[in-house]
C-alpha positions in Angstrom: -0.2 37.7 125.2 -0.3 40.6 122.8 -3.9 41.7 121.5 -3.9 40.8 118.2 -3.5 37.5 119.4 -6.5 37.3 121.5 -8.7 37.2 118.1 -6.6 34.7 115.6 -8.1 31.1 115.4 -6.8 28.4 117.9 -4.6 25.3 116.3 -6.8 22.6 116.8 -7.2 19.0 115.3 -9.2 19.1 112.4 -12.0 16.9 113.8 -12.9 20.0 116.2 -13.6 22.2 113.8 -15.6 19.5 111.9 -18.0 19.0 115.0 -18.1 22.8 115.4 -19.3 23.6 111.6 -21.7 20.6 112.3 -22.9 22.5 115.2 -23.1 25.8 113.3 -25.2 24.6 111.2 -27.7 22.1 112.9 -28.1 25.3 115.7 -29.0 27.7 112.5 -31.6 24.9 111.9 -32.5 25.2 115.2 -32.6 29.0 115.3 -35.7 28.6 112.5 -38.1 26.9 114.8 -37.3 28.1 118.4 -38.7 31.1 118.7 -41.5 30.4 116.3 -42.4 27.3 117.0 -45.0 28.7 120.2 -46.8 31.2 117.6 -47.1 28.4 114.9 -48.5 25.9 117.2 -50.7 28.2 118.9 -51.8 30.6 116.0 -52.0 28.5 113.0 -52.4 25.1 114.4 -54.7 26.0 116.8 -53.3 24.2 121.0 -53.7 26.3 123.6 -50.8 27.9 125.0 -50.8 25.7 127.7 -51.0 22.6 125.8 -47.9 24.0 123.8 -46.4 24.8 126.7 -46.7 21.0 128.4 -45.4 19.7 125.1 -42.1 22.1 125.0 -41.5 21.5 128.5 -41.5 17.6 127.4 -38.3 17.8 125.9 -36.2 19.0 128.8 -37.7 15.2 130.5 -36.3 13.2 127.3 -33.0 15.2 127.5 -32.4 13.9 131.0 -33.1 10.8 129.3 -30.4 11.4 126.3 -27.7 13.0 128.6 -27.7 10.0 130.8 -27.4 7.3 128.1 -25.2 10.2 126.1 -22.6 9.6 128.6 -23.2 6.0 129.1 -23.0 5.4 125.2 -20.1 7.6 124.9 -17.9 5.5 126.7 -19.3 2.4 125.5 -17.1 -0.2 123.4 -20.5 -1.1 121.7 -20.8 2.6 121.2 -18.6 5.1 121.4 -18.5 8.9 120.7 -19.2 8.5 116.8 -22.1 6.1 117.1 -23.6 8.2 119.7 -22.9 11.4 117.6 -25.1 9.7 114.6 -28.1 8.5 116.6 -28.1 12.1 118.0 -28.4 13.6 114.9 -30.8 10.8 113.6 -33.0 11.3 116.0 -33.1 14.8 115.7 -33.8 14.3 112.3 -36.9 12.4 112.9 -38.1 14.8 115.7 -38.4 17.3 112.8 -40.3 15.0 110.4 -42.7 14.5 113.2 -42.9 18.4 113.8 -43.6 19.2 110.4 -46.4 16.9 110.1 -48.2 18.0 113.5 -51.8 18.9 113.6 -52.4 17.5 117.2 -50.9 17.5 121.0 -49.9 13.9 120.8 -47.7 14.6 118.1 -46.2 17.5 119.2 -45.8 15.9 122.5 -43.5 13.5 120.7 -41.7 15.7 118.3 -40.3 17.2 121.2 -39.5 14.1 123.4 -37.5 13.0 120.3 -35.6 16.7 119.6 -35.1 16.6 123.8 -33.5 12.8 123.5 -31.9 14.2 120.5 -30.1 16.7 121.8 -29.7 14.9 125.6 -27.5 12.4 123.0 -25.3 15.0 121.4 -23.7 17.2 124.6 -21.7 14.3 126.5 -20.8 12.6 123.3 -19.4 15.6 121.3 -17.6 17.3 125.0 -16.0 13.8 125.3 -14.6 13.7 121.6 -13.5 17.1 121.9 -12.1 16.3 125.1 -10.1 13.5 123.5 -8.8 15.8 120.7 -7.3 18.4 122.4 -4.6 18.8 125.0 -5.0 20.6 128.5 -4.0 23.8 127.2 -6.1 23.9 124.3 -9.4 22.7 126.2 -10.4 26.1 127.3 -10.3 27.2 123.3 -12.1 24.2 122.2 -15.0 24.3 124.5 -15.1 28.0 123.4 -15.1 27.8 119.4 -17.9 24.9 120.0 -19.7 27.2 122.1 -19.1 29.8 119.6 -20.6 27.6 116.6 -23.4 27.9 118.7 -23.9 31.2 119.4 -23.6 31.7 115.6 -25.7 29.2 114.3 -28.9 30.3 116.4 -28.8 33.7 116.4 -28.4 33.0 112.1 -31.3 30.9 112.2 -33.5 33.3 114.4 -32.6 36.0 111.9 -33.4 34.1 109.2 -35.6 32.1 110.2 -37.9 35.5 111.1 -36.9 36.9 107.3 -38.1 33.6 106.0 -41.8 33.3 107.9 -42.1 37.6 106.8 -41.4 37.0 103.4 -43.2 33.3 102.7 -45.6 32.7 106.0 -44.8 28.7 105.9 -43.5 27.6 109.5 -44.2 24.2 108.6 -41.0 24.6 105.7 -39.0 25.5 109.3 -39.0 22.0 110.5 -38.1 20.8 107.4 -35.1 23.0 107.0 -34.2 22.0 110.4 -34.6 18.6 109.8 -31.9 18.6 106.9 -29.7 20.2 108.8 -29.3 17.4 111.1 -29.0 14.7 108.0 -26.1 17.2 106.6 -24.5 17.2 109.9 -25.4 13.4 110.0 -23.6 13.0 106.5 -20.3 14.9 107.9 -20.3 12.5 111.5 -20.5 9.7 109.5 -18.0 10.7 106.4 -15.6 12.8 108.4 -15.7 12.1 111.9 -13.3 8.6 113.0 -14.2 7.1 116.6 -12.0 9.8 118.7 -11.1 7.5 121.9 -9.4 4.4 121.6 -11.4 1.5 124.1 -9.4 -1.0 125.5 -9.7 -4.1 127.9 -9.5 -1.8 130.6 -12.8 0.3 130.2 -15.3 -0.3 133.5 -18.5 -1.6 133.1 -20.8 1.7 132.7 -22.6 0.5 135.7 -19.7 0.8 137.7 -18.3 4.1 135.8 -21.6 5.9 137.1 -20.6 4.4 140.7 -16.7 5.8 140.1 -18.6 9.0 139.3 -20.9 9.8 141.9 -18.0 8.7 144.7 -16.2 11.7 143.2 -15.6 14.3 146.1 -14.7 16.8 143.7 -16.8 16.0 140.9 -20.0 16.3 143.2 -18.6 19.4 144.8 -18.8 20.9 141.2 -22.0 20.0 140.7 -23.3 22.1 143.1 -21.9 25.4 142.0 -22.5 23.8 138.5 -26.0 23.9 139.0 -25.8 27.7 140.9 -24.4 28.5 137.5 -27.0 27.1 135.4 -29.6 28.8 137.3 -28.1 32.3 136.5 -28.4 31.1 132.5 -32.0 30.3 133.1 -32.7 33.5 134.9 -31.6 35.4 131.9 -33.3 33.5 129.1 -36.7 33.2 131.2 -36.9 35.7 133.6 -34.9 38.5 132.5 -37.2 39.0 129.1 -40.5 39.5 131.5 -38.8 41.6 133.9 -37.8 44.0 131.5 -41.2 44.3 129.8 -42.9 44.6 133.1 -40.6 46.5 135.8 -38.7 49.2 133.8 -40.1 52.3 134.8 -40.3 55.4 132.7 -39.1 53.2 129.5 -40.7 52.9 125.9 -43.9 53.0 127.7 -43.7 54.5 130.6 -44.3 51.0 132.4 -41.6 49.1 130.6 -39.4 48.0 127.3 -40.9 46.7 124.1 -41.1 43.9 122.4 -38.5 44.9 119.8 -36.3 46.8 122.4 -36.5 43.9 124.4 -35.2 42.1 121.1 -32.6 44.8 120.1 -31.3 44.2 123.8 -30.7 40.1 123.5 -29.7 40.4 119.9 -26.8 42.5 121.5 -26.5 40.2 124.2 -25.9 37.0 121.7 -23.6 39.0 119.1 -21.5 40.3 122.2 -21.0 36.9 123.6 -20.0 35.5 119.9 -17.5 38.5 119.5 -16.0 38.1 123.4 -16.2 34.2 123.1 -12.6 33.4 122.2 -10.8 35.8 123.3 -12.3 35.6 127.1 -11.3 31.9 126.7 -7.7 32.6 125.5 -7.3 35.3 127.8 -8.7 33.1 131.1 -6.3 30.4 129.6 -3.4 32.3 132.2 -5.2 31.3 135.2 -6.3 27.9 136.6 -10.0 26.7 135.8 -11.1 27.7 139.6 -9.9 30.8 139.3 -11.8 31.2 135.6 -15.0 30.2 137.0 -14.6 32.9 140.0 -13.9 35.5 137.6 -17.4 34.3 136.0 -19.2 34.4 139.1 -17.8 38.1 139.8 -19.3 39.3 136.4 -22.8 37.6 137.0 -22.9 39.5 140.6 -22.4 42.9 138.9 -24.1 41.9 135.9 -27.8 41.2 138.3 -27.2 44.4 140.3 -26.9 46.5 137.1 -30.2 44.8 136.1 -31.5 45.7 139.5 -30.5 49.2 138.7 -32.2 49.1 135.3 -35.5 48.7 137.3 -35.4 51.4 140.2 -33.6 54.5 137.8 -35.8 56.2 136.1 -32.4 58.1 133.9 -31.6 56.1 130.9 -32.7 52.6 131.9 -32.1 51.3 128.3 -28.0 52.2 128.8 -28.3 50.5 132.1 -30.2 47.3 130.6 -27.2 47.3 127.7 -24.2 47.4 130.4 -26.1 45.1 131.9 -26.9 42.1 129.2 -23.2 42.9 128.1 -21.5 42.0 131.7 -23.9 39.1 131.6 -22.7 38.2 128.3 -18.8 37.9 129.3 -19.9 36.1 132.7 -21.5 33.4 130.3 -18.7 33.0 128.1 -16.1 33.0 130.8 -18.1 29.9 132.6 -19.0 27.7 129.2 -15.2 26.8 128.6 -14.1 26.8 132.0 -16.5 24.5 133.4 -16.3 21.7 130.9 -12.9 22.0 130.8 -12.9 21.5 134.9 -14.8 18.4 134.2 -12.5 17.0 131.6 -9.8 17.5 133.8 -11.4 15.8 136.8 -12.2 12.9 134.8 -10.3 9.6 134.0 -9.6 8.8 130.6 -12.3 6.1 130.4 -15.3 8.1 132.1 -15.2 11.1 129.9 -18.5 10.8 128.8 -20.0 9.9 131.6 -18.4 12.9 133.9 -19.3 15.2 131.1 -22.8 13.6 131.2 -23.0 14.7 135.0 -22.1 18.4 133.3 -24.8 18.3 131.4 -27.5 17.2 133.9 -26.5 20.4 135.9 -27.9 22.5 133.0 -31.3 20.3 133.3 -32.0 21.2 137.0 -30.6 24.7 136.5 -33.7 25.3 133.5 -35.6 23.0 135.9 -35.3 25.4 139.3 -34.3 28.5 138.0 -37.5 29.7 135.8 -40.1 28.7 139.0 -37.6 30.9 141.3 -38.1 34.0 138.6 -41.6 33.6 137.9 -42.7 32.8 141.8 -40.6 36.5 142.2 -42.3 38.4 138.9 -45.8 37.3 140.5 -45.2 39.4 144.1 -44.5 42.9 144.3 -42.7 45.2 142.6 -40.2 45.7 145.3 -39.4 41.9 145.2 -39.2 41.7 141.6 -36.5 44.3 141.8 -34.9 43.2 144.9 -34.9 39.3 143.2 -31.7 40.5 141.6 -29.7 41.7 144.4 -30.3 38.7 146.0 -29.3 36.9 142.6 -26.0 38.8 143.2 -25.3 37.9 146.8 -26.0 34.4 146.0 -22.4 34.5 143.9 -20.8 34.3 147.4 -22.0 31.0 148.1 -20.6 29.9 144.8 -17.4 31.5 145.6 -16.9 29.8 148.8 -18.0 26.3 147.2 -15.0 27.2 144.6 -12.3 28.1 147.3 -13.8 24.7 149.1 -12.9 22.5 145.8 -9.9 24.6 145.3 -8.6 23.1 148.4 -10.0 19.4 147.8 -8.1 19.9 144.4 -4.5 20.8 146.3 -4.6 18.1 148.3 -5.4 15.3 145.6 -4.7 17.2 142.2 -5.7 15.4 139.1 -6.2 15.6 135.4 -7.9 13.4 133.0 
């Protein structure tokens, strides 16, 4: 494929790029209040940080909740991917109402169990529509733009969100922006988005489509290098941040980064991914989806031992840590695409939702495990803390071998959706 096509814009069905502007712009939304929500809660409201804590965590229990009825719904006569689409954004919607009116830990306690059922609602239903849009070849771009959108979207709203609190100090006007950006993208499901999947007299019983689901050899052979790759995400978002503060040596302050280098560092690491996003996805497009994923799992191994070397050099650790979040950003957005493409192509027609359902859940015990793990390892000694990541990086081989395992399970009984 010559270059310059690697960065032109996929031909896709009109109702993809729909759902991905939707995205865009409920994730901007969402960019206002993530990483200020903790200091408004605990600074101006006045919860402890524990409290706050509890009532964050909250959300990642309802969006079990909305993943599982997400993919249920989705393939649902009664239902369907629109309906589910709209009660996702509704939802939402309300969750911010609820926010912006807090003053208490019950209420925040909700707010969040709403925005977690929320969003639980929105990743089977929208995979499955995009799912039904596109063709086998164009999956891998698909999943990528919508990934994309979101990439965009937050790191637009953290930017502005930040710009907005410096020059006006009103986090509660956050959740309200938020809020109307899930009754815009509400107003564009609802006048632009048609039912994407045609139900007939065919469709199983949900009851039994879970059943079909779990008996899935290859499906639950996913899961578990599924959830091996979700841990890696976590690591990154949760641990990653601490580690760099606390086990750089000879950095900003002699004992680690800054805050705003720390910053700098995953501001690069989210415009990176946005910039390599597409063209990873179009360029992993020439290989099969279990070779895609093993590419991924080669960049996250040399992506933890050049954060492992960010911690024991004491020349230039802050071009190590850059190499490093940059590897780690192409290992992301070479496994996005290709694993819920995998998914859709493992899946009957009929079950889309509820196999892509099963995708999501991976992400919920990946942010589950994965942040105990990298704390328990921050809290020993240095040495360990250091050597966490090496054995992050070894731990790709198990993935590898689960990979070549499904490879093989794949031969013998190909499928696709």
């Amino acid at each position: 494929m010559p270059k310059h096509q690697l960065f032109t814009l996929p031909n896709l069905h009109s109702q993809v790029w729909i759902l991905a502007g939707g995205r865009l712009l409920s994730q901007i939304g969402t960019g206002f209040t993530l990483f200020y929500a903790p200091i408004f809660f605990v600074n101006q409201v006045g919860l402890s940080a524990t409290l706050v804590g509890i009532a964050l965590g909250s959300g990642s229990l309802s969006g079990t909740v909305g993943r599982f009825l997400g993919g249920q719904w989705s393939d649902s006569p009664q239902w369907g991917r629109r309906r589910t689409l709209l009660v996702s954004a509704a939802i939402s919607a309300l969750a911010d109402v609820v926010l912006a009116l807090t003053y208490n830990f019950p209420t925040l306690a909700i707010g969040n169990l709403l925005m977690g059922l929320g969003v639980g609602l929105y990743w089977p239903a929208t995979e499955a529509a995009i799912v039904d849009l596109t063709t086998i070849e164009q999956r891998n771009e698909a999943f990528a733009i919508t990934r994309l959108a979101d990439s965009l979207g937050l790191s637009l709203g953290v930017v502005l969100g930040g710009a907005f609190i410096a020059a006006e100090g009103n986090y509660r006007l956050l959740f309200v922006m938020d809020g109307i950006s899930f009754v815009i993208f509400f107003a564009l499901i609802y006048g632009l988005i048609a039912e994407t999947y045609q139900f007939g007299q065919t469709s199983p019983k949900p009851t039994r489509g879970w059943s079909i689901a779990f008996r899935d050899r290859a499906l639950m052979i996913y899961v578990i290098v599924n959830i091996l790759f979700t841990t890696y995400l976590s690591q990154v978002q949760s641990t990653l941040p601490l580690y760099l503060k606390n086990f750089v040596p000879a950095a900003d302050a002699g004992t680690g980064f800054s805050e705003q280098t720390i910053s700098g560092l995953f501001s690069w690491h989210i415009v990176f991914a946005a910039i390599c996003q597409l063209p990873v996805a179009r360029w992993l497009n020439r290989f099969s989806r279990i070779q895609a994923l093993s590419f991924s799992l080669l960049f996250w191994g040399v992506g933890f031992v050049l954060v492992w070397l960010t911690g024991v050099t004491a020349t230039n650790p802050l071009i190590w840590a850059v190499v490093a979040l940059g590897v780690l950003a192409i290992a992301m957005v070479s496994y996005t695409p290709s694993a819920s493409a995998l998914v859709a192509d493992l899946a009957p027609e009929s079950l889309r939702g509820i196999y892509l359902s099963i995708n999501s859940q991976c992400w919920a015990i990946g942010y589950l495990i994965g942040p105990p793990i990298g704390g328990w390892a921050l809290d020993r000694s240095a040495e360990i803390a250091r050597g966490f990541w090496l054995v992050a990086a070894i731990s790709i081989g198990v993935g590898i071998l689960v990979l070549r395992y499904l490879g093989k399970v794949l031969a013998t009984c190909p499928r696709v959706g």
